[in-house]
C-alpha positions in Angstrom: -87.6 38.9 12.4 -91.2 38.4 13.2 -91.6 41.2 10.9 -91.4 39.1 8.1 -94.5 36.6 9.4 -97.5 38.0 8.2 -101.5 37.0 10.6 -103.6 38.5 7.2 -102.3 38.4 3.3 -102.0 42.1 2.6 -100.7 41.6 -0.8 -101.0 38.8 -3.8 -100.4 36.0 -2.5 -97.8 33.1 -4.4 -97.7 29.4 -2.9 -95.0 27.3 -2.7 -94.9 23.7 -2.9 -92.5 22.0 -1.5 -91.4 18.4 -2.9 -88.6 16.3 -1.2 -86.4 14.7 -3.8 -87.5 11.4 -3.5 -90.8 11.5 -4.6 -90.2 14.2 -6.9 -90.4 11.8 -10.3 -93.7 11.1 -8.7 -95.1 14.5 -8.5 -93.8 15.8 -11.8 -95.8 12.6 -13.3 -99.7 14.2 -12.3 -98.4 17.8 -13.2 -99.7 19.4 -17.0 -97.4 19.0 -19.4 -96.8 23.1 -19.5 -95.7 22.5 -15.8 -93.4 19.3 -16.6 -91.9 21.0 -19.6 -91.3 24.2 -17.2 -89.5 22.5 -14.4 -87.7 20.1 -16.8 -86.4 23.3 -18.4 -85.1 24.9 -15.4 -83.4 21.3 -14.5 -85.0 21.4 -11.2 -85.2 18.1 -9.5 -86.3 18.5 -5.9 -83.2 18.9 -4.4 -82.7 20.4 -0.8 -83.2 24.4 -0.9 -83.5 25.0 -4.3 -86.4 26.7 -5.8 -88.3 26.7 -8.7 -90.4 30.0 -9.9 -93.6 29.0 -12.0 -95.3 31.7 -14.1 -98.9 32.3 -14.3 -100.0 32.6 -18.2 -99.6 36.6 -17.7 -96.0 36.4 -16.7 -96.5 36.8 -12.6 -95.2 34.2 -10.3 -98.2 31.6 -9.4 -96.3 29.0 -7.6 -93.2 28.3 -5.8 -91.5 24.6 -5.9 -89.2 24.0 -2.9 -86.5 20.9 -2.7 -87.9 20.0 0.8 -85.7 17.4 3.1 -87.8 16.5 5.5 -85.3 15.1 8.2 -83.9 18.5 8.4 -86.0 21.1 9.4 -83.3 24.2 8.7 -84.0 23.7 5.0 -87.2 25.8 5.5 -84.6 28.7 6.2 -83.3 28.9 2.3 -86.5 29.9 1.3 -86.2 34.0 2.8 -82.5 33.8 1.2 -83.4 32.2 -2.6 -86.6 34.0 -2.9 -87.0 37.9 -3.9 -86.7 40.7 -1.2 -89.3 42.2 0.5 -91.9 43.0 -1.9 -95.4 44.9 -0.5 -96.9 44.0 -3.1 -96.5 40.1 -3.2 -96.4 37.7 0.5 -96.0 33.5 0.3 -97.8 30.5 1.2 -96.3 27.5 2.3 -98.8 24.3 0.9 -98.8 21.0 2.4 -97.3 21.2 5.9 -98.0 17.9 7.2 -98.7 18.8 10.7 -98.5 21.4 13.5 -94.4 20.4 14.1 -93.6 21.3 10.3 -95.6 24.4 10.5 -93.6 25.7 13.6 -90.2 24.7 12.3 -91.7 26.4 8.8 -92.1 29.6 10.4 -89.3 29.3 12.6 -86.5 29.0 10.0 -88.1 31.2 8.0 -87.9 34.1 10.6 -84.2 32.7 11.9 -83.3 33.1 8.0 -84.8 36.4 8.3 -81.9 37.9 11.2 -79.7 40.6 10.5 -77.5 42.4 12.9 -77.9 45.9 12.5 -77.2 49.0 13.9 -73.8 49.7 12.8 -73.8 49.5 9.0 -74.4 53.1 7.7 -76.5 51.1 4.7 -79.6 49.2 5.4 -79.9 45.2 5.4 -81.1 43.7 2.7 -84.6 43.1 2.8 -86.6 39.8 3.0 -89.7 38.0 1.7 -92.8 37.8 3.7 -94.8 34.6 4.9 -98.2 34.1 5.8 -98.3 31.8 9.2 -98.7 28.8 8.5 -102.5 27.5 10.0 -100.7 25.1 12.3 -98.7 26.8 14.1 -98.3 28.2 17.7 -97.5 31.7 17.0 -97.0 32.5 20.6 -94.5 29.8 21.0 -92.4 30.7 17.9 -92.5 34.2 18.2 -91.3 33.6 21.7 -88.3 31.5 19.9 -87.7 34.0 17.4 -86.8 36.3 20.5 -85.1 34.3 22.3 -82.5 33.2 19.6 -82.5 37.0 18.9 -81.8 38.0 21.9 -78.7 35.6 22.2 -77.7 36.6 19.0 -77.7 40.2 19.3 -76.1 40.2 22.7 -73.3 38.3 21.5 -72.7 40.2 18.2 -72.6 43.2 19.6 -69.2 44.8 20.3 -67.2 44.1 23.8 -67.2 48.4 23.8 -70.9 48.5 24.1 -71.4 45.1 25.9 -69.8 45.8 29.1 -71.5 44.1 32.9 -73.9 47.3 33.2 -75.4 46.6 29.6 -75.4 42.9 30.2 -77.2 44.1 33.7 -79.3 46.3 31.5 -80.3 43.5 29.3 -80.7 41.8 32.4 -83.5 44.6 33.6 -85.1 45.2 30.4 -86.1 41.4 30.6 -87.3 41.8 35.0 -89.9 44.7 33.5 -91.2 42.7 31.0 -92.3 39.8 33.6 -92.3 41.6 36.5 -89.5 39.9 37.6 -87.2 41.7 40.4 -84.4 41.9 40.1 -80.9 43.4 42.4 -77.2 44.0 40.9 -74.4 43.2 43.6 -71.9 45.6 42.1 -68.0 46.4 42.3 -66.6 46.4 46.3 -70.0 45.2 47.4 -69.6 41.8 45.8 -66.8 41.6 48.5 -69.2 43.0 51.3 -71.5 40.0 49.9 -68.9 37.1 50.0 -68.6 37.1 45.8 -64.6 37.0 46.1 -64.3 35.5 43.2 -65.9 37.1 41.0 -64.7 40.5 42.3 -61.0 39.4 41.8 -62.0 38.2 38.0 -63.4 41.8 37.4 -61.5 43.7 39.7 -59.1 44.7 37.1 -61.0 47.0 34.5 -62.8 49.9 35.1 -65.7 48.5 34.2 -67.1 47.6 37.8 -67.6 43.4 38.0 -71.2 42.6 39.1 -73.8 39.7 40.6 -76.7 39.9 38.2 -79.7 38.6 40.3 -83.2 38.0 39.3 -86.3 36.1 40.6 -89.4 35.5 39.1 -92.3 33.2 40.0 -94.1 31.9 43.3 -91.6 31.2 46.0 -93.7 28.3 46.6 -93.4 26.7 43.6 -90.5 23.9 42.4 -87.2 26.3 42.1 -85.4 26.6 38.9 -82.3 28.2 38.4 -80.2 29.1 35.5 -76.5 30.6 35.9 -74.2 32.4 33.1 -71.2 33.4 32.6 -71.2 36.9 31.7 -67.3 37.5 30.9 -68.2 40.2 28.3 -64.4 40.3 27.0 -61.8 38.5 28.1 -57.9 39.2 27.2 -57.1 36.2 29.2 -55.8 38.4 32.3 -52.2 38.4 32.8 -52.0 35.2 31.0 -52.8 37.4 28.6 -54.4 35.8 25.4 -52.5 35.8 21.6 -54.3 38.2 18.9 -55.8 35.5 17.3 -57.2 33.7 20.7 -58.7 37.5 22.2 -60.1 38.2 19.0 -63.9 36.8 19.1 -63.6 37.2 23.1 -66.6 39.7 23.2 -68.4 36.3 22.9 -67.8 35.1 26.5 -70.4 36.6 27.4 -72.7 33.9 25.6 -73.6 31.7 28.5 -75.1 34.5 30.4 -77.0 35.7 27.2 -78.7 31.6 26.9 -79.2 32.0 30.5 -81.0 35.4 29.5 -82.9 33.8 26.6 -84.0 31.0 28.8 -85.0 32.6 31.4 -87.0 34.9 29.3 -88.9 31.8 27.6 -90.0 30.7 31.1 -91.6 34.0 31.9 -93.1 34.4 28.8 -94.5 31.1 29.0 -95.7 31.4 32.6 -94.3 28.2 33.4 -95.1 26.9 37.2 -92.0 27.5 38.8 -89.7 29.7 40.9 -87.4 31.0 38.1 -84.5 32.4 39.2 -81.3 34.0 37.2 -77.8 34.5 38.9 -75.2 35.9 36.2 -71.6 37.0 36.6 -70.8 39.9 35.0 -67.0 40.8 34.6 -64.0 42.1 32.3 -61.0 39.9 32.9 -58.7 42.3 31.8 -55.1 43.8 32.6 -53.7 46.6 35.1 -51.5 46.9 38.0 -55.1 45.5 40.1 -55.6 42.2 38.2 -55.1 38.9 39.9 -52.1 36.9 39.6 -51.0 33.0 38.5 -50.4 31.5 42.1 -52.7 34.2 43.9 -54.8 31.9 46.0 -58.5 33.0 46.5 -61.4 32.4 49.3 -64.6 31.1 47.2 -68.1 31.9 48.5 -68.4 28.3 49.3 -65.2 28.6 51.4 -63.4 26.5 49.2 -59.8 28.2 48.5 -58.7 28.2 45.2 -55.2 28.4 43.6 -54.7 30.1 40.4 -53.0 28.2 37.6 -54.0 30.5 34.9 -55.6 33.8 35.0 -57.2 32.6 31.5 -59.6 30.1 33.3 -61.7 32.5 34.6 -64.9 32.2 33.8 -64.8 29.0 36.2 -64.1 31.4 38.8 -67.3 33.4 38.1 -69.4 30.1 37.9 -68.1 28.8 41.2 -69.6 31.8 42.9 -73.2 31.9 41.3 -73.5 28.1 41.8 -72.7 27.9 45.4 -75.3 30.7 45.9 -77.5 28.8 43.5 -76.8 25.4 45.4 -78.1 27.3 48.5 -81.5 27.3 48.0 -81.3 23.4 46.8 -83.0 24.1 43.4 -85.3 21.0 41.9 -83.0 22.0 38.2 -80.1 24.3 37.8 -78.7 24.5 34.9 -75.4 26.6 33.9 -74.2 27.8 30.0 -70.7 28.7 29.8 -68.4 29.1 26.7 -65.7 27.7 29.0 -63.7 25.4 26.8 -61.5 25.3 24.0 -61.5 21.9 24.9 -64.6 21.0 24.1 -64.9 22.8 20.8 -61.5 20.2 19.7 -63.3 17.7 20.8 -66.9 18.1 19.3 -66.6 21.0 17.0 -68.5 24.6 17.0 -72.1 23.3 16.0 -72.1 21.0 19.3 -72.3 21.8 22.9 -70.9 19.6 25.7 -72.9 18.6 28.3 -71.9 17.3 31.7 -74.1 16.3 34.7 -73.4 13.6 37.2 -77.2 13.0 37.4 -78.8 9.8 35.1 -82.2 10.9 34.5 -81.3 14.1 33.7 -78.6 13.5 31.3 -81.6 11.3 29.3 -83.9 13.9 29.7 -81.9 16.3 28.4 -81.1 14.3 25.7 -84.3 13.4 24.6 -84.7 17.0 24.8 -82.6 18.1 22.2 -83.7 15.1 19.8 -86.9 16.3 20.3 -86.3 19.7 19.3 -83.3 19.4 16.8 -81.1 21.2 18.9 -78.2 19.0 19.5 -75.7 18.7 22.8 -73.5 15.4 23.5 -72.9 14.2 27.1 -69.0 14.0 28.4 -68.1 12.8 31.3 -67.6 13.9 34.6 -64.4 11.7 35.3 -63.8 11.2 38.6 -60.0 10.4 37.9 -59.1 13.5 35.7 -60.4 15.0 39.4 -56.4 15.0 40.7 -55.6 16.7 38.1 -57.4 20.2 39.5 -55.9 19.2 43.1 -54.3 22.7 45.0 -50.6 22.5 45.8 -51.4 24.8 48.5 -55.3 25.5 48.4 -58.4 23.0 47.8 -58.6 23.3 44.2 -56.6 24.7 41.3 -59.0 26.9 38.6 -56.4 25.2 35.8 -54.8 21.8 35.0 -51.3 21.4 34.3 -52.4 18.2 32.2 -52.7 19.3 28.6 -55.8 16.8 28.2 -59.1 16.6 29.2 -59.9 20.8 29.4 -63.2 20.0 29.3 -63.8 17.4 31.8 -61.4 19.2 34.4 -63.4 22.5 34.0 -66.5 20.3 34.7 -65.2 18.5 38.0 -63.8 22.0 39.2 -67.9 23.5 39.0 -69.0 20.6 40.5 -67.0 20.8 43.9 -69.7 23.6 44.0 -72.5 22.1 43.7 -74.1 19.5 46.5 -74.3 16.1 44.9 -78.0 16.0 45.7 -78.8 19.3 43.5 -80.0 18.3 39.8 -77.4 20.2 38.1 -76.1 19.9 34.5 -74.0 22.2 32.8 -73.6 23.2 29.6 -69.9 23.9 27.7 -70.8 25.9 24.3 -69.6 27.7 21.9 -72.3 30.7 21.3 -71.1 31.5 17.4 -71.1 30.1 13.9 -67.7 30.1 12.5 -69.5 30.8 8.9 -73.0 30.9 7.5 -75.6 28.2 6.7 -79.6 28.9 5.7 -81.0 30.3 9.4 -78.0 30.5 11.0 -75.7 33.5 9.7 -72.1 33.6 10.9 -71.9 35.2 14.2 -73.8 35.0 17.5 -75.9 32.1 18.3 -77.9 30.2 20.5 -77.4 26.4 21.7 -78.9 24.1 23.1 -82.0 26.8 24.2 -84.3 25.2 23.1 -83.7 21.8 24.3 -83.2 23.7 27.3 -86.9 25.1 27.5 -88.1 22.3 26.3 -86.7 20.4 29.4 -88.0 22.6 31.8 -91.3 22.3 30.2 -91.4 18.7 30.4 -90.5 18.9 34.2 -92.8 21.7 35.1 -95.3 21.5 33.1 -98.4 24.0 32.8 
């Protein structure tokens, strides 16, 4: 995608203008009259994304007008999509970005609008328009972005056949040689040897071996962060097994461990002052004569016991295990991304994460975060009450409520019993796909919340 964001104008080079629709009437008044009888003609007004093409006096395109809205910073991301393809001959100019943040989302939405997922069409992707960077803006930051949102993206997209735990661990490794980050795999009957029980008996059943993805990056004297993912890279829902319609975007539960991924890689590539470290579980929870069973009951890593209520709320079961050795180390943030819920999408849609942490200031920093950035979550509770509802008949917990209400918040207080209440921990319930396209954000794989997420790390340990 960065591909398309050019440092040097190889090529004639066409501005655009971008007008918001407000003061539009106002603009058109100081233009020549050529111009005013132009746009008047092509019954442009300024309106949000669309474009306006006006010719030189030999023909060529001299100047682009753009219906800018300025409270939303994806309407940069029509621009690659209305404008022609990739022309060598001919790269843009955006005019009149107000300040260094316009410039970065600018650049950003126009790579984002850029993304394709290739690889498995025999015909090429269509091909996009080119953008000089705009002046203001931190190249290193947005390319780092650009990646990152790439990276969730293409992990998610790809197919559950070639996205099992060892290519999520590969992913994983690709990303420790970067940095120079190290990093270990805990793999098949070792995770037993290694007290992972539960996230052995989630992945037991394929024959793809379940795994502990586990890398560290960073001082070990500095502040410790830690992120934790839920790498279930397809899930038929076990022996509850799921309906075709439920299993069939599955190769998507993998998402939390690829924002974990993303994140961790924008804290390396930003150097940030801390102890980074990444604990993932990777795991099929699929079907065979091996897979675990509704009213199995389980030994956790934390020693809690845990009786099965449904072999569909797994990915629980994987968390438990990476926070209670995350928890170990008493972390100064750990933060987990899971697409754990139906739940929370019925209650707040595809477009908006759920957020649960028992922990004040960082529920409002968070928040702040993702105002900040544009990259919205909204806080649930953590309910104490709804916490009967995951009590074990005959173990300490239940992985699944009989209680058809409050998935969310019941999948929330079960992570919790492993974490220590002193540990700044907030976790994060998300979808990880667009149910259909808009300007930047194409149907498919994509990243939540990440940015706020780096963004509140940056604020806490800041360079």
């Amino acid at each position: 995608m960065l591909d398309h964001l050019l440092d040097l104008a190889t090529a004639r080079v066409v501005a655009i203008t971008p007008v918001t629709q407000a003061r539009f009437a106002e603009w058109l008044s100081t233009q020549p009259a050529p111009v005013r009888g132009w746009v008047d003609s092509a019954g442009f007004g300024g309106e949000p994304g669309a474009v306006c093409p006006l010719p030189d006096g030999q023909g060529q395109v001299e100047r682009v007008l753009f219906g800018l809205d300025a409270a939303d910073p994806w309407c940069w991301a029509h621009l690659p999509l209305k404008l022609p393809g990739r022309n060598e001959a001919v790269c843009y100019r955006i005019d009149d970005l107000p300040d260094a943040r316009a410039a970065e989302w600018a650049a950003l939405a126009w790579a984002l609008g850029c993304y394709q997922f290739g690889g498995y069409k025999s015909r090429a992707g269509r091909g996009f328009p080119r953008l000089l960077w705009p002046e203001a803006a931190n190249r290193a930051r947005v390319g780092s972005l650009v990646e990152a949102i790439g990276l969730v993206r293409d992990l998610v997209n790809r197919p559950a056949a070639d996205m099992g735990p060892a290519e999520l661990e590969q992913a994983a490794r690709t990303l420790a040689e970067r940095y120079g980050a190290r990093l270990r795999a805990v793999v098949g009957e070792d995770l037993l040897a290694e007290n992972y029980p539960l996230i052995h008996a989630v992945g037991r059943a394929s024959d793809r071996a379940p795994r502990l993805i586990d890398l560290v990056w960073g001082d070990e004297m500095a502040p410790r962060v830690t992120l934790v993912g839920k790498g279930v890279c397809f899930d038929s829902g076990g022996l509850d097994l799921k309906s075709a319609a439920n299993m069939k975007l599955m190769k998507k539960d993998m998402g939390g461990a690829a924002h974990a991924l993303a994140l961790a890689g924008l804290v390396m590539a930003a150097g940030l002052p801390v102890r980074l470290r990444l604990l993932i579980g990777a795991v099929d929870n699929a079907v065979s004569g091996s897979a675990f069973r509704p009213l199995d009951i389980l030994k956790s890593r934390k020693g809690l016991s845990v009786e099965i209520g449904n072999t569909d709320a797994e990915g629980r079961l994987v968390l438990a295990d990476c926070l209670a050795e995350a928890d170990r180390e008493q972390p100064r943030l750990l933060l987990d991304f899971a697409t754990l819920t139906g739940a929370a999408r019925t209650a707040l849609g595809p477009d908006l994460p759920a957020l649960f942490t028992p922990d004040e200031a960082l529920a409002a920093a968070f928040q702040s975060a993702a105002e900040t950035t544009s990259d919205p979550l909204w806080r649930l509770p953590l309910w104490k009450p709804y916490r009967r509802l995951i009590e074990g008949k005959l173990a300490d917990l239940s992985n699944s409520s009989d209680s058809p209400h409050a998935g969310a918040i019941t999948a929330a207080l079960f992570l919790q019993e492993f974490v220590s209440p002193g540990t700044p921990w907030a976790h994060l319930d998300l979808f990880a796909w667009n149910p259909s396209a808009r300007p930047g954000r194409p149907e498919g794989g994509e990243a939540m919340a990440l940015r706020a997420a780096f963004h509140l790390i940056e604020q806490k340990f800041p360079l």
